[in-house]
PyMOL CGO cylinders between C-alpha atoms (Angstrom):
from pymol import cmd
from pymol.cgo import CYLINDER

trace = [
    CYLINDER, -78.45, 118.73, -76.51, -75.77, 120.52, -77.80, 0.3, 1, 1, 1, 1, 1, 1,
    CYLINDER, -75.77, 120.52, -77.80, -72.85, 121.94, -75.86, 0.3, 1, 1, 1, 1, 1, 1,
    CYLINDER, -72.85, 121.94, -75.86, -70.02, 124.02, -75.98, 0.3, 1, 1, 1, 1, 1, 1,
    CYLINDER, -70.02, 124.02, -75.98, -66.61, 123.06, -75.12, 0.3, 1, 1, 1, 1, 1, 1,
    CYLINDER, -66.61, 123.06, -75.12, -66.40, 123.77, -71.75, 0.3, 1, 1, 1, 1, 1, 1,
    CYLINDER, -66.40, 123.77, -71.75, -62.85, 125.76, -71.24, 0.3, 1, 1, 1, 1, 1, 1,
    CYLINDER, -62.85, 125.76, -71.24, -61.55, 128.32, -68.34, 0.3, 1, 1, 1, 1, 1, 1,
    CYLINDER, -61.55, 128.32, -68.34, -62.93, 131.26, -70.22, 0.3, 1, 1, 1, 1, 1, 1,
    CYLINDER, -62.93, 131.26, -70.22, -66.38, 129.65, -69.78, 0.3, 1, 1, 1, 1, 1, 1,
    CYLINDER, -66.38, 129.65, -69.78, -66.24, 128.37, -66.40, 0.3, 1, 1, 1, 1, 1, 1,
    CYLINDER, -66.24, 128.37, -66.40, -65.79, 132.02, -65.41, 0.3, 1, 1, 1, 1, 1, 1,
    CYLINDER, -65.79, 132.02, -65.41, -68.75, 133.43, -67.79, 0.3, 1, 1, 1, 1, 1, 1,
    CYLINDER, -68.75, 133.43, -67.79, -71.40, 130.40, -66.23, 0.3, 1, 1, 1, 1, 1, 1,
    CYLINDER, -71.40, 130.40, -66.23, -69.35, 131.23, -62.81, 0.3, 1, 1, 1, 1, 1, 1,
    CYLINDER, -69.35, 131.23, -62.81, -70.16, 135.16, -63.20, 0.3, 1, 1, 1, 1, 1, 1,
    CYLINDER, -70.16, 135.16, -63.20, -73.68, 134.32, -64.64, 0.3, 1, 1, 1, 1, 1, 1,
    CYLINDER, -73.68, 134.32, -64.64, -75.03, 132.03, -62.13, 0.3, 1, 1, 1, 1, 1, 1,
    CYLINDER, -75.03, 132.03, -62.13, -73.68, 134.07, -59.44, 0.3, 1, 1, 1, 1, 1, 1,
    CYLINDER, -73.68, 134.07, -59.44, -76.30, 137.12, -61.07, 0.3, 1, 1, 1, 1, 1, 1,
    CYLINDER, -76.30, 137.12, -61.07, -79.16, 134.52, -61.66, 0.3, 1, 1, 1, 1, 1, 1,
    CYLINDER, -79.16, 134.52, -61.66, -79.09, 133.91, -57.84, 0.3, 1, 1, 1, 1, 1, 1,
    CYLINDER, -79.09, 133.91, -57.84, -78.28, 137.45, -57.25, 0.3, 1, 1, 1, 1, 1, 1,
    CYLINDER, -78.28, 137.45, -57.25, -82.04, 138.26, -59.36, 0.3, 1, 1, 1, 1, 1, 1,
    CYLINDER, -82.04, 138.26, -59.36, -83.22, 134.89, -59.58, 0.3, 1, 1, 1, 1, 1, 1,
    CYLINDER, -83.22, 134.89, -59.58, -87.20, 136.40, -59.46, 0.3, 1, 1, 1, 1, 1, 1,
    CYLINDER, -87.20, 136.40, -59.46, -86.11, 137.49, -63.34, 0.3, 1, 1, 1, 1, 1, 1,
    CYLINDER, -86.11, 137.49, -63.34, -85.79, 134.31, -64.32, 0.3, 1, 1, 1, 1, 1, 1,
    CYLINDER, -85.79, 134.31, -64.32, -88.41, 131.89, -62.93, 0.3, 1, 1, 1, 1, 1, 1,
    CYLINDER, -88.41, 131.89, -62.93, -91.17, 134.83, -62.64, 0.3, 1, 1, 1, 1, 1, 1,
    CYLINDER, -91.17, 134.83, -62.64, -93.36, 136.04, -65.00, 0.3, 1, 1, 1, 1, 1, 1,
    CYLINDER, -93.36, 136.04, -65.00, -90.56, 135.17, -67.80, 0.3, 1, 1, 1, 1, 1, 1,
    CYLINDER, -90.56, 135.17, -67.80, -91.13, 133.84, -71.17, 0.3, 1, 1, 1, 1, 1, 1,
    CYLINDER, -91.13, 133.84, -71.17, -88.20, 131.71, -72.98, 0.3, 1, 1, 1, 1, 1, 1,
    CYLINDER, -88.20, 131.71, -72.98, -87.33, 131.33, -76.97, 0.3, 1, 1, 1, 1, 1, 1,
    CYLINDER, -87.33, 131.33, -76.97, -85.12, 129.12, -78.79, 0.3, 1, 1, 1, 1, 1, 1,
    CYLINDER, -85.12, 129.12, -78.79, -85.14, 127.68, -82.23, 0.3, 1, 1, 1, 1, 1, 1,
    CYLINDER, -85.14, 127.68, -82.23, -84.26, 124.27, -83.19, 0.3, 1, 1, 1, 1, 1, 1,
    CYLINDER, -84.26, 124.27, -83.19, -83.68, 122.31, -86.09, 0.3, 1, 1, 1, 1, 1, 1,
    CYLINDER, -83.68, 122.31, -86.09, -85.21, 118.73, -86.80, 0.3, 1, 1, 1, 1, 1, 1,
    CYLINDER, -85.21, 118.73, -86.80, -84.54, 115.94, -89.25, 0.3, 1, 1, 1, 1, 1, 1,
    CYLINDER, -84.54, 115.94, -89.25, -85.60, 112.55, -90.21, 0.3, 1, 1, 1, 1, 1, 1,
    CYLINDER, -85.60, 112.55, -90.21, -83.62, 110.28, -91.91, 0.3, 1, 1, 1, 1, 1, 1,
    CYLINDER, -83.62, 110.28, -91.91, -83.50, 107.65, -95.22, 0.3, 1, 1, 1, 1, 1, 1,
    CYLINDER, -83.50, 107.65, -95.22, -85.80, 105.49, -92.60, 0.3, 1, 1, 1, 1, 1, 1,
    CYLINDER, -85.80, 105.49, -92.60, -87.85, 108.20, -91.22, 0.3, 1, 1, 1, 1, 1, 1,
    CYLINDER, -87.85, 108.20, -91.22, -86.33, 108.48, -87.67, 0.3, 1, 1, 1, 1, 1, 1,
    CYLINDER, -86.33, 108.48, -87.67, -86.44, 111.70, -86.29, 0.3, 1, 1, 1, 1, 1, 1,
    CYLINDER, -86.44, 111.70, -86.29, -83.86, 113.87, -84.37, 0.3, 1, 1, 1, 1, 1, 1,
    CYLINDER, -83.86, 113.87, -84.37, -82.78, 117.20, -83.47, 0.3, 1, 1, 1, 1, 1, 1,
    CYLINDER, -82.78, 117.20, -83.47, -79.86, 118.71, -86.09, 0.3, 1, 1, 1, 1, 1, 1,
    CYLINDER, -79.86, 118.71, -86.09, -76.94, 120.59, -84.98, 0.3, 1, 1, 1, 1, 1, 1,
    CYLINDER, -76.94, 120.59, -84.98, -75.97, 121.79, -88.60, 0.3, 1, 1, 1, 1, 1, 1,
    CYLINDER, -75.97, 121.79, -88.60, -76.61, 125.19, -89.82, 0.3, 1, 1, 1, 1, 1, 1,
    CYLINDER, -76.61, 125.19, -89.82, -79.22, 127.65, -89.50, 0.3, 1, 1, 1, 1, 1, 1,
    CYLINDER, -79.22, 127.65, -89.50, -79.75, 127.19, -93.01, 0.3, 1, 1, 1, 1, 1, 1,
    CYLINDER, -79.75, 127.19, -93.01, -82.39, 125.17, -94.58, 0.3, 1, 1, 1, 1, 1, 1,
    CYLINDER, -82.39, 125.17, -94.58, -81.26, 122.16, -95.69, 0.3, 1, 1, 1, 1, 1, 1,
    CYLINDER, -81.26, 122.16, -95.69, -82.61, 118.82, -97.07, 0.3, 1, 1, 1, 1, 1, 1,
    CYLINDER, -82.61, 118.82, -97.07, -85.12, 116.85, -94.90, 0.3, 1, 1, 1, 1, 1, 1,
    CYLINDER, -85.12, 116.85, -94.90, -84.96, 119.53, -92.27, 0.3, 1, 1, 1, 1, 1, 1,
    CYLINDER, -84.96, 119.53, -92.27, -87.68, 121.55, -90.32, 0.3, 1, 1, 1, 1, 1, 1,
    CYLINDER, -87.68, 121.55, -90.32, -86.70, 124.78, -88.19, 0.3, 1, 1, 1, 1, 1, 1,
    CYLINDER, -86.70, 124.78, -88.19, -88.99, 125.62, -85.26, 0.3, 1, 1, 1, 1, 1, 1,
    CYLINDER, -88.99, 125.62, -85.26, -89.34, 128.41, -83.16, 0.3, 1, 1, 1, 1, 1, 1,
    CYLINDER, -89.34, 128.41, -83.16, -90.61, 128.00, -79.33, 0.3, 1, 1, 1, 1, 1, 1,
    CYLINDER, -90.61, 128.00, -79.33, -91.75, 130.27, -76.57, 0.3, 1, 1, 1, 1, 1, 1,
    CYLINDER, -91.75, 130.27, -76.57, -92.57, 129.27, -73.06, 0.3, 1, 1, 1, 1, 1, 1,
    CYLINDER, -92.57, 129.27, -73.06, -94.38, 131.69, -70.46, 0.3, 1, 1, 1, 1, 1, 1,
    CYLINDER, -94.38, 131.69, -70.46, -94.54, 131.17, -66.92, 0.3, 1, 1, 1, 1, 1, 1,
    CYLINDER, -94.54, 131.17, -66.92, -96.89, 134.48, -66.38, 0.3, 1, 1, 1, 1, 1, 1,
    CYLINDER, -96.89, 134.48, -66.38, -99.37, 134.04, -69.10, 0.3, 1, 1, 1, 1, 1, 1,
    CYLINDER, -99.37, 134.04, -69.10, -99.46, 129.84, -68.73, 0.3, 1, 1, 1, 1, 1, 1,
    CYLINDER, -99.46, 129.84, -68.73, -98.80, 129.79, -72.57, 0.3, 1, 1, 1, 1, 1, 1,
    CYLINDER, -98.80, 129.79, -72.57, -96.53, 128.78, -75.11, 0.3, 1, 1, 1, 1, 1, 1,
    CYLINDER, -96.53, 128.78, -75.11, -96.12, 128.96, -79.03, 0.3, 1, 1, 1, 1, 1, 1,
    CYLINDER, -96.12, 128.96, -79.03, -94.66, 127.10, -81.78, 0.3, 1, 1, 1, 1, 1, 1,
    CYLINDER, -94.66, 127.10, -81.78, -94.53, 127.69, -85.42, 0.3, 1, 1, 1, 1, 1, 1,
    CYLINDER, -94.53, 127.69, -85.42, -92.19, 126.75, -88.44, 0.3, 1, 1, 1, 1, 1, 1,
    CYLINDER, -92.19, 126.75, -88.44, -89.83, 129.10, -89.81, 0.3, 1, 1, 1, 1, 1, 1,
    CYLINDER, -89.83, 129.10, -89.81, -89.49, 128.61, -93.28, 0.3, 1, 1, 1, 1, 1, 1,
    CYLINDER, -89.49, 128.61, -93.28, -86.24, 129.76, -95.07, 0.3, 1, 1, 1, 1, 1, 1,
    CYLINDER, -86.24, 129.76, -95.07, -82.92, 131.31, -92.94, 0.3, 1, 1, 1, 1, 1, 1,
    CYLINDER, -82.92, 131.31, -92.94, -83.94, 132.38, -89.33, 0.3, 1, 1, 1, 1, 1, 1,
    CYLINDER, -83.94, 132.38, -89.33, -82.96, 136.00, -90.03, 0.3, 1, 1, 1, 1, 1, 1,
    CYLINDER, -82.96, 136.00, -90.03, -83.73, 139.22, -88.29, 0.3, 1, 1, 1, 1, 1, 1,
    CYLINDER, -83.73, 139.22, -88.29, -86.54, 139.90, -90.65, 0.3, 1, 1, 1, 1, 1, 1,
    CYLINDER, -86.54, 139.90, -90.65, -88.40, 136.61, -89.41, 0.3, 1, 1, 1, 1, 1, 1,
    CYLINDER, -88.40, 136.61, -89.41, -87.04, 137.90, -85.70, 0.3, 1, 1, 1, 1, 1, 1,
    CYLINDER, -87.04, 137.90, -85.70, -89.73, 140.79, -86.27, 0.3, 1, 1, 1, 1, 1, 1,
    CYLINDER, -89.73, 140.79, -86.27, -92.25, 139.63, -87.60, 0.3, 1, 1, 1, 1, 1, 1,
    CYLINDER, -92.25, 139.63, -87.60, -92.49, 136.96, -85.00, 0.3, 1, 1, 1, 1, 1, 1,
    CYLINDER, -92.49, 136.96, -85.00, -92.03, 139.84, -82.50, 0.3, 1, 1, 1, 1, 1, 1,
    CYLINDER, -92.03, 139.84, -82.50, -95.27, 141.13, -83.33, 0.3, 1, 1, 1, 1, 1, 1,
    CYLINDER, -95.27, 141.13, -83.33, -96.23, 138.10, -81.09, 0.3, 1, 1, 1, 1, 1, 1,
    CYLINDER, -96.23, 138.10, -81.09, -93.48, 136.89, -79.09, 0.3, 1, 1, 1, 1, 1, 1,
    CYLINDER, -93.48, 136.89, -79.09, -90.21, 137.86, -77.60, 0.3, 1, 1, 1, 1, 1, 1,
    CYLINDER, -90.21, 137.86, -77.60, -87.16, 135.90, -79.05, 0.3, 1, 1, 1, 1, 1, 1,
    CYLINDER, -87.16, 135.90, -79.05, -83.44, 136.54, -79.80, 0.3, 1, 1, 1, 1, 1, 1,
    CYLINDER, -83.44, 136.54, -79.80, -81.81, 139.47, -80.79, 0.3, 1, 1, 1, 1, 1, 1,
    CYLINDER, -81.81, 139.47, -80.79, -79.65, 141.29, -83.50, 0.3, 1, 1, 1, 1, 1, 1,
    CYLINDER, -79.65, 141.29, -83.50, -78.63, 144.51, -84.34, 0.3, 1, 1, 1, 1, 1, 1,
    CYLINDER, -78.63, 144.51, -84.34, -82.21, 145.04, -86.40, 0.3, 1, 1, 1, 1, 1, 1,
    CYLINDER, -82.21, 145.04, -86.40, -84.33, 143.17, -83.49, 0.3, 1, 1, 1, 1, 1, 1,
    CYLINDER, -84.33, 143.17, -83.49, -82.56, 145.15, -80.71, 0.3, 1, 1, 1, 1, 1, 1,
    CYLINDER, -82.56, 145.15, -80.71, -83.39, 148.50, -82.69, 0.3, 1, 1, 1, 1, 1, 1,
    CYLINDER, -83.39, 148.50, -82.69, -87.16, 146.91, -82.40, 0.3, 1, 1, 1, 1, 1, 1,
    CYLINDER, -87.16, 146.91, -82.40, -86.96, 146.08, -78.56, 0.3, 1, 1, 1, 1, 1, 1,
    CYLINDER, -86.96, 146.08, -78.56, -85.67, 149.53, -78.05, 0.3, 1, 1, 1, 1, 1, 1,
    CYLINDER, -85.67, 149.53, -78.05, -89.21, 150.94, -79.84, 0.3, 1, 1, 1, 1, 1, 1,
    CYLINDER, -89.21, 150.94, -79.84, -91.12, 148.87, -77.50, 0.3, 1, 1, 1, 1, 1, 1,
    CYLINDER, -91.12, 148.87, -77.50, -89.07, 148.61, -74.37, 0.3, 1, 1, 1, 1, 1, 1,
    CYLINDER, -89.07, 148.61, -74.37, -92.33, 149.66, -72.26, 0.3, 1, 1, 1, 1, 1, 1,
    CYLINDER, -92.33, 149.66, -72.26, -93.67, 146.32, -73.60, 0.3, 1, 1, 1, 1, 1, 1,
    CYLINDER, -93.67, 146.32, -73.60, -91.01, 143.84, -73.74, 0.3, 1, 1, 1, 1, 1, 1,
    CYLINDER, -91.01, 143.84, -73.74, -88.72, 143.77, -71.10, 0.3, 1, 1, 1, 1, 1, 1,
    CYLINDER, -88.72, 143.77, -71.10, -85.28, 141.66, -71.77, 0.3, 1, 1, 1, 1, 1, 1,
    CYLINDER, -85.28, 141.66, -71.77, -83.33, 139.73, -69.48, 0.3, 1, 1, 1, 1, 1, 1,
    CYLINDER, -83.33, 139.73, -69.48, -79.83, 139.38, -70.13, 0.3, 1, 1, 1, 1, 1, 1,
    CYLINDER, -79.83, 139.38, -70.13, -78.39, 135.69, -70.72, 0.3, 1, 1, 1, 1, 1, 1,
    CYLINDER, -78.39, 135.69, -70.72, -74.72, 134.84, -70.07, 0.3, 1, 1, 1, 1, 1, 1,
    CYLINDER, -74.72, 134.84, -70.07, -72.71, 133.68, -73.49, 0.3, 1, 1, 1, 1, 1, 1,
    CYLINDER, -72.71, 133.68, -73.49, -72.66, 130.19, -73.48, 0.3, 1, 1, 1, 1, 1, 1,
    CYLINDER, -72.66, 130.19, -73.48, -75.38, 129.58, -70.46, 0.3, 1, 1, 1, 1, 1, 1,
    CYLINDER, -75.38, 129.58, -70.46, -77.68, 127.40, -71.74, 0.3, 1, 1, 1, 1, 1, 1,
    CYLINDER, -77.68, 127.40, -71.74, -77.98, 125.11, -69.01, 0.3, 1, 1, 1, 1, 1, 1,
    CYLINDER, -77.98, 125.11, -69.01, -81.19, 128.00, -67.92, 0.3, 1, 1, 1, 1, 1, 1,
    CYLINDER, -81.19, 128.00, -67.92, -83.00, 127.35, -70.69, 0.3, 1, 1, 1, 1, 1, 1,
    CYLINDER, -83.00, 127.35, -70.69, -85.58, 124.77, -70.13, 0.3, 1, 1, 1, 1, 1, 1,
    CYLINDER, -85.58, 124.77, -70.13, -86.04, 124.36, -73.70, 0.3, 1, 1, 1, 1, 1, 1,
    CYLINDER, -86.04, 124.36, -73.70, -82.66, 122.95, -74.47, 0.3, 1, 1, 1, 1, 1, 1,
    CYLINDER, -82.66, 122.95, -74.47, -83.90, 120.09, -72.07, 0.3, 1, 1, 1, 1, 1, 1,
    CYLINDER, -83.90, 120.09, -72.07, -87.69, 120.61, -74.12, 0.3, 1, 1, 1, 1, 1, 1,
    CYLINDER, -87.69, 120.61, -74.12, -86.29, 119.62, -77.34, 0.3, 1, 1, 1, 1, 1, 1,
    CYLINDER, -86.29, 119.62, -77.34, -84.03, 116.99, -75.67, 0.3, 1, 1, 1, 1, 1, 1,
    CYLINDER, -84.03, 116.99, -75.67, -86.74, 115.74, -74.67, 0.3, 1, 1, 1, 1, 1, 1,
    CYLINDER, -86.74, 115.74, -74.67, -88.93, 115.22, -77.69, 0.3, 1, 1, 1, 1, 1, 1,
    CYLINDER, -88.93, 115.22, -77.69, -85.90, 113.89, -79.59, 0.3, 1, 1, 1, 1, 1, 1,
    CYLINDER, -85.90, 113.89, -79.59, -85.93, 110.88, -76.87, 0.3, 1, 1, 1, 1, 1, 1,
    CYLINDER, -85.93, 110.88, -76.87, -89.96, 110.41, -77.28, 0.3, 1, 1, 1, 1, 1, 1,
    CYLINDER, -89.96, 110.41, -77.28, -89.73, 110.64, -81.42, 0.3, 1, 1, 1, 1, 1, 1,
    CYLINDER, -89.73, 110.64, -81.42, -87.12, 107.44, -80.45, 0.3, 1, 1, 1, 1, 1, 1,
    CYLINDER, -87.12, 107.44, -80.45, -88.87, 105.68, -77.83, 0.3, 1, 1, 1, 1, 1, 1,
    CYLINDER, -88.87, 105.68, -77.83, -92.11, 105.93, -79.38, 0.3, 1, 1, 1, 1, 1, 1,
    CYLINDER, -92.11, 105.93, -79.38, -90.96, 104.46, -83.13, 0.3, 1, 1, 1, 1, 1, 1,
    CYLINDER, -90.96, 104.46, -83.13, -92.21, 107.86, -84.74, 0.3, 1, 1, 1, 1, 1, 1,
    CYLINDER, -92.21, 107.86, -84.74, -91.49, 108.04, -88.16, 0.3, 1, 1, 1, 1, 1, 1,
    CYLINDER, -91.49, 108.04, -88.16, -91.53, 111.18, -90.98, 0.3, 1, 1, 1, 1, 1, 1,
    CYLINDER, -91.53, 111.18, -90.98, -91.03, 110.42, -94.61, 0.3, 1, 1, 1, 1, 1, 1,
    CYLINDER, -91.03, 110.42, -94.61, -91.87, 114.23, -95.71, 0.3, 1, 1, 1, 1, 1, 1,
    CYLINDER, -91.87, 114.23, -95.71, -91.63, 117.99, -94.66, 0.3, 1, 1, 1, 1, 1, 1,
    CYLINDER, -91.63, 117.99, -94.66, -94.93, 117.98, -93.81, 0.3, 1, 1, 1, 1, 1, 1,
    CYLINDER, -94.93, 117.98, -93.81, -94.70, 114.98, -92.12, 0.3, 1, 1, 1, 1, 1, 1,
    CYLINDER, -94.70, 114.98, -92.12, -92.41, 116.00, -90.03, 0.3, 1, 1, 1, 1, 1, 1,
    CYLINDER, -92.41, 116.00, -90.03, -93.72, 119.47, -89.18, 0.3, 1, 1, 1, 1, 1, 1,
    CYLINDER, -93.72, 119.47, -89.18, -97.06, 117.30, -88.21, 0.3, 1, 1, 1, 1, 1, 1,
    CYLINDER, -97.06, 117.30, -88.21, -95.19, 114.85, -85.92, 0.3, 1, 1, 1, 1, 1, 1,
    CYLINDER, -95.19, 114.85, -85.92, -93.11, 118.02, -84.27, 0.3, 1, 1, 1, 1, 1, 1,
    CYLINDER, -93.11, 118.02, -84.27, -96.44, 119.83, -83.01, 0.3, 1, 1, 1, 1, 1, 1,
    CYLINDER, -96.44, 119.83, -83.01, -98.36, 116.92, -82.31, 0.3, 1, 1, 1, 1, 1, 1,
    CYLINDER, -98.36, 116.92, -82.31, -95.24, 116.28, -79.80, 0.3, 1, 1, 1, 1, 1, 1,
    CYLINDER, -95.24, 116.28, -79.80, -95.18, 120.03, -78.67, 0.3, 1, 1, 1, 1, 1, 1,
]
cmd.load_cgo(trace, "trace")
């Protein structure tokens, strides 16, 4: 799982932001739905792993996009092909929530009777169950000797782990 260095400034912002989880901790664990993206790889001998690199594509790589929903008892995954811009943002906000930009906030703020946005501290990941999610199917694709040789392969062995 990937982390930021952990300095003063952002002791204070997970200080400040855990203090307003507990504050409105309902907002978080109730009827909430959490996003993320991640990038996976397999290597010259078909191991697989998560990839820290860039949002770009790049060789032997597969980006995925997540939801989780603790009110609808649901969750979603589906490749993103090309740069995870805020053109895929919207079109995957037809169906899901996810992360915002300047374009996707403009689109929340159309639909703000329908999608309701909870604000995440900078650099607060440790909230996110799906950091620990994709953590976690690194460690399987390990333990369990599962092997991609091609794009496709890969994508395969990523949902049939999801």
């Amino acid at each position: 799982m990937f982390r930021t260095k952990v300095n003063e400034d952002i002791r204070i912002i997970r200080r400040e932001g855990a203090k307003r989880c507990l504050r409105n901790l309902h907002q978080y664990v109730e009827n909430v739905t959490y996003c993320d993206t991640q990038r996976f790889s397999y290597d010259e001998k078909g191991n697989i792993a998560l990839n820290f690199g860039s949002e770009k594509e790049e060789a032997n790589t597969v980006l995925v996009w997540c939801m989780i929903s603790s009110f609808a008892q649901m969750s979603a995954l589906c490749r993103v092909n090309g740069k995870f811009d805020s053109n895929n943002y919207k079109n995957i906000l037809w169906q899901y929530p996810v992360h915002r930009r300047k374009s996707v906030n403009e689109f929340l703020a159309e639909h703000k009777r329908n999608i309701f946005v909870v604000d995440l501290p900078k650099s607060f990941g440790d909230i996110m169950p799906l950091e620990q999610l994709w953590l976690e199917m690194s460690i399987k694709f390990t333990e369990e000797n599962v092997k991609a040789s091609s794009l496709c392969g890969l994508e395969r062995e990523i949902t049939s782990m999801w």
